[in-house]
C-alpha positions in Angstrom: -58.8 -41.2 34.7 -59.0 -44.7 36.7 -56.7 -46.5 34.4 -53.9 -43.0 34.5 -54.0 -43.8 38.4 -53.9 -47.4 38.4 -51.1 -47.1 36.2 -49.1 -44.4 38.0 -49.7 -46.6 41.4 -48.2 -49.3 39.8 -45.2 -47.5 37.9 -44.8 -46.2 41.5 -44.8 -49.4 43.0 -42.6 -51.2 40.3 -39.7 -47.9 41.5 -40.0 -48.8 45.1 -39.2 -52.2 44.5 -36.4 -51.3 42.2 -35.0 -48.8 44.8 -35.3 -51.2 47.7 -33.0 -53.8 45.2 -30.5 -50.9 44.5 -31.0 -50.5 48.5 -29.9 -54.0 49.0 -27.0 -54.2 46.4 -25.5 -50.6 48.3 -25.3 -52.5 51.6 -24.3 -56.0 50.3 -21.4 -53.6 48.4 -20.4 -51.7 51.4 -20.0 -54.8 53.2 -17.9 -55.9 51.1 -15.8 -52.8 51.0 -15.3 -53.5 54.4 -14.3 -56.6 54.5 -11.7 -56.4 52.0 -10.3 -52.8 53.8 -10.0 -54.9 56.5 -7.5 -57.4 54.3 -5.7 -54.5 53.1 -4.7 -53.5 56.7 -4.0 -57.0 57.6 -2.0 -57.6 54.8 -0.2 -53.8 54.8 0.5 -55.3 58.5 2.1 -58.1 57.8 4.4 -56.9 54.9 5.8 -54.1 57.8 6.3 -57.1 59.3 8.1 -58.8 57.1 10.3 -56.0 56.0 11.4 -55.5 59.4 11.9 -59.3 59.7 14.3 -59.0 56.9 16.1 -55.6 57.3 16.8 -57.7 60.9 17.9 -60.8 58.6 20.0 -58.7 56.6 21.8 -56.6 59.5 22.9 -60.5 60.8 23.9 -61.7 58.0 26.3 -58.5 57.4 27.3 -58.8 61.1 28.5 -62.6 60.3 30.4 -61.5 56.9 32.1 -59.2 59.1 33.4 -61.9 61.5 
């Protein structure tokens, strides 16, 4: 009866270390999410920018052809 309960203990033991791992891997992964979310909208940013930056390019470049 001892040696069931010493074993169950320790089988519970063993999954509270494995869930606090799992624990640690979800937050390290979240983070991580949110970092590269952030890049995304940086980057999604920066390509409006660059679009307008060229339609503006583009509209000069027609207005000097038209010259």
């Amino acid at each position: 009866m001892r040696a069931q309960r010493d074993k169950a203990q320790q089988e519970s033991s063993s999954a509270i270390g494995w869930s606090e791992t799992l624990a640690g891997e979800v937050i390290a992964l979240e983070n991580r999410l949110c970092i590269l979310q952030s890049h995304e909208l940086r980057l999604k940013r920066d390509m409006e920018s660059l679009t307008s930056d060229l339609d503006s390019y583009k509209q000069q470049i027609a207005s000097l052809e038209k010259d």
